[in-house]
C-alpha positions, -999 to 999 in steps of 0.1 A, spaced: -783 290 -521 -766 259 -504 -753 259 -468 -724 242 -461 -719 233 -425 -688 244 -406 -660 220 -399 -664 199 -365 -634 211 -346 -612 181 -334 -620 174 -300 -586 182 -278 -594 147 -260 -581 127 -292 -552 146 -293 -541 137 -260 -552 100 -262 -529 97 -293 -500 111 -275 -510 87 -250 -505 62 -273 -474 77 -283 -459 81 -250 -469 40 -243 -453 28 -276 -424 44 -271 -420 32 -231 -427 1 -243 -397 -1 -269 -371 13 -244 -385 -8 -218 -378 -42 -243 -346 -26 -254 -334 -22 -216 -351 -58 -210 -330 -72 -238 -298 -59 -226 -305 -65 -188 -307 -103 -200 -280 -100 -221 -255 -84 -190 -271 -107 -167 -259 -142 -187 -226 -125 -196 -222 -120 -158 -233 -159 -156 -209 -167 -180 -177 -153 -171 -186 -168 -134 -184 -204 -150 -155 -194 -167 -136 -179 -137 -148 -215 -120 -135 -233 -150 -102 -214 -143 -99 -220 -106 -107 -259 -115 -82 -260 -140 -58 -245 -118 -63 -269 -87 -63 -297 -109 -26 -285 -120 -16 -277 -91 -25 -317 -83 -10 -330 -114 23 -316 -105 22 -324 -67 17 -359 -81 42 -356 -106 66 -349 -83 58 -375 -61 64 -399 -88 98 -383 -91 106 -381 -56 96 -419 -60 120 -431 -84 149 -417 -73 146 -430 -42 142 -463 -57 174 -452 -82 196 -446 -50 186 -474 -27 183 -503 -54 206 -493 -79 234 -467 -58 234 -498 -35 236 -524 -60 263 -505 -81 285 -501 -52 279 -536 -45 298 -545 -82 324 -517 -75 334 -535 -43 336 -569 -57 357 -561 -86 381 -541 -65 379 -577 -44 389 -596 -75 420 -569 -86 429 -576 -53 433 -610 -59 446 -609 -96 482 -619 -98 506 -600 -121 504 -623 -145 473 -623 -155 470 -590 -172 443 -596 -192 420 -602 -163 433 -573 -146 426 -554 -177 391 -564 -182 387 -558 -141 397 -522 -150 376 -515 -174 344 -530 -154 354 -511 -128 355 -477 -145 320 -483 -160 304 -492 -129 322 -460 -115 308 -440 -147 273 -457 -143 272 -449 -104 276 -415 -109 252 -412 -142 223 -428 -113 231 -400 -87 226 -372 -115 199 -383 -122 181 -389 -89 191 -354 -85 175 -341 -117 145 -358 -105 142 -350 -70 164 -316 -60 175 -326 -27 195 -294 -26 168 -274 -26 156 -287 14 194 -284 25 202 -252 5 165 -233 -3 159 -221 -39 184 -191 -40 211 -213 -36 202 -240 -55 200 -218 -83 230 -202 -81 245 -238 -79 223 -252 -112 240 -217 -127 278 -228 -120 268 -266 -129 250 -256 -165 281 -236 -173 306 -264 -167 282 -288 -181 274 -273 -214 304 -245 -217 280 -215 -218 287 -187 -192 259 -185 -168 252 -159 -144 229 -159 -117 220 -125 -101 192 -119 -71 181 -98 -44 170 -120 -23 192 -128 9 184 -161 31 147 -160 18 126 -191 27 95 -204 0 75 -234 4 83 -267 -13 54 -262 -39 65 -228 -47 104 -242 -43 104 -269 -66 81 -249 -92 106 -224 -98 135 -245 -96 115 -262 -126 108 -237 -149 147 -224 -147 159 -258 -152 135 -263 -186 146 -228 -194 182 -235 -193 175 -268 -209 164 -250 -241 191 -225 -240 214 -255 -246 192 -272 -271 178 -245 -295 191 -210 -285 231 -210 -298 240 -191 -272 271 -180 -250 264 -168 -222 229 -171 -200 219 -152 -170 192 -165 -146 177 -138 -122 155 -144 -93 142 -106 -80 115 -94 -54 97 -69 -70 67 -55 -45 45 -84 -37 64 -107 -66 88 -131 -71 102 -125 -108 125 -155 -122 137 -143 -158 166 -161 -181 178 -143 -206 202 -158 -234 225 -145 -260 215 -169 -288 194 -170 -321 161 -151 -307 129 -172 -309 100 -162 -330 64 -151 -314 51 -180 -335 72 -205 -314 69 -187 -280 32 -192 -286 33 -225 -292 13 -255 -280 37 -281 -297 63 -274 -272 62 -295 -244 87 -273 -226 72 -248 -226 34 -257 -222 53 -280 -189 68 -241 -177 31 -225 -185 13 -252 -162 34 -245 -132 32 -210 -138 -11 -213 -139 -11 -235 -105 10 -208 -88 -19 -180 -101 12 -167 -121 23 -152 -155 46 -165 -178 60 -142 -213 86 -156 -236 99 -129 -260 131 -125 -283 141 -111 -315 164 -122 -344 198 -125 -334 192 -105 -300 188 -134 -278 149 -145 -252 136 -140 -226 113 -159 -202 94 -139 -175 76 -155 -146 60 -134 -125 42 -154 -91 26 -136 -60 45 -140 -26 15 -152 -10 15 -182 -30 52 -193 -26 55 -181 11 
């Protein structure tokens, strides 16, 4: 008769060492696991601080390429009125010397005086429109809301398309930065109403919204396609989105088919005031 011995019980410390283990393994993994994403939060964190430091860098150094740029504006038509204005008027009063002194019978002389005469006129004013294209003295005698409303009544008897000009703003005063930035963007915006949109009538609108200044134009014409509003070919455009960025602004361009764009700038107060 063979005797078998009994099973050895499994000792109740092995069981708890192994859930031990258990317990340790598992720690372990969430412990990586939160690790992992801890680093991973930590260098997105890093990240989008160089980025928002890439941002503020890129808007300074627009906000510097444009004061310069219109310092090199403000340059040249100086230069345009002083030198040329001065010399111009200089020709227009010597041939109105020699008509003076042209007798009766020499019409051909007096016909070729004429005809100087009228060019240098025509050329006198061409240098005076565009000193004031490049440097808007108007807008230091008149401020921005006026100078608008005049660039509105000049577009419209320049180019023969109605424009309108609509604000609520009353004798409101905004720095020159903020000033000439604005009067920018509308200008370029009105410049490609007349080029591309086929448009009759415009209406520029300079509103205070809250704690924003909103300058929208809106035209009548062909539409333009979010392809084209998008684009970084246009140089009118990307020139409206860079002022827009040093001003800590937004800028949308949208339009449909045959119902006509519009451009929306929206700039904080505290940046223009």
């Amino acid at each position: 008769m063979s005797h078998r011995k009994p099973p050895v019980p499994r000792p109740k410390i092995r069981m708890k060492e192994a859930e031990a283990l258990v317990r340790a393994l598992k720690t372990h993994q969430v412990d990586g696991i939160v690790g992992e994403r801890h680093i991973m939060i930590c260098r997105m964190k890093e990240v989008e601080e160089k980025l928002e430091n890439s941002r503020d860098q890129v808007r300074a150094l627009t906000a510097r390429l444009q004061f310069l740029r219109e310092s090199e504006r403000t340059a040249i038509a100086r230069e345009l009125h002083d030198e040329f204005g001065q010399t111009l008027t200089s020709l227009q009063l010597g041939l109105s010397w020699i008509a003076r002194k042209v007798t009766s019978q020499q019409q051909v002389v007096q016909a070729k005086t004429k005809s100087l005469s009228a060019l240098v006129t025509t050329m006198i004013q061409s240098v005076k429109r565009i000193a004031v294209e490049l440097r808007p003295g108007a807008l230091d005698e008149l401020g921005l809301v006026k100078t608008l409303q005049s660039e509105a009544r000049e577009f419209e008897g320049h180019i023969g398309i109605r424009c309108r000009f609509k604000t609520n703003l009353g004798k409101a005063t905004f720095n020159r930065v903020g000033s000439v930035s604005i009067f920018r963007i509308a200008q370029a915006a009105l410049t490609n109403v007349s080029r591309h949109a086929q448009a009759s009538r415009a209406t520029i609108a300079l509103i205070k919204r809250n704690n924003d200044l909103i300058l929208t134009v809106h035209d009548n014409g062909k539409g333009i396609t979010k392809k084209l509003a998008h684009s970084h070919n246009s140089l009118g455009i990307i020139g409206m989105r860079e002022r827009v960025l040093a001003l800590d602004g937004t800028l949308t361009l949208r339009g449909s088919k045959g119902m006509g764009a519009t451009l929306t700038v929206r700039i904080p107060l505290s940046r223009i005031l």
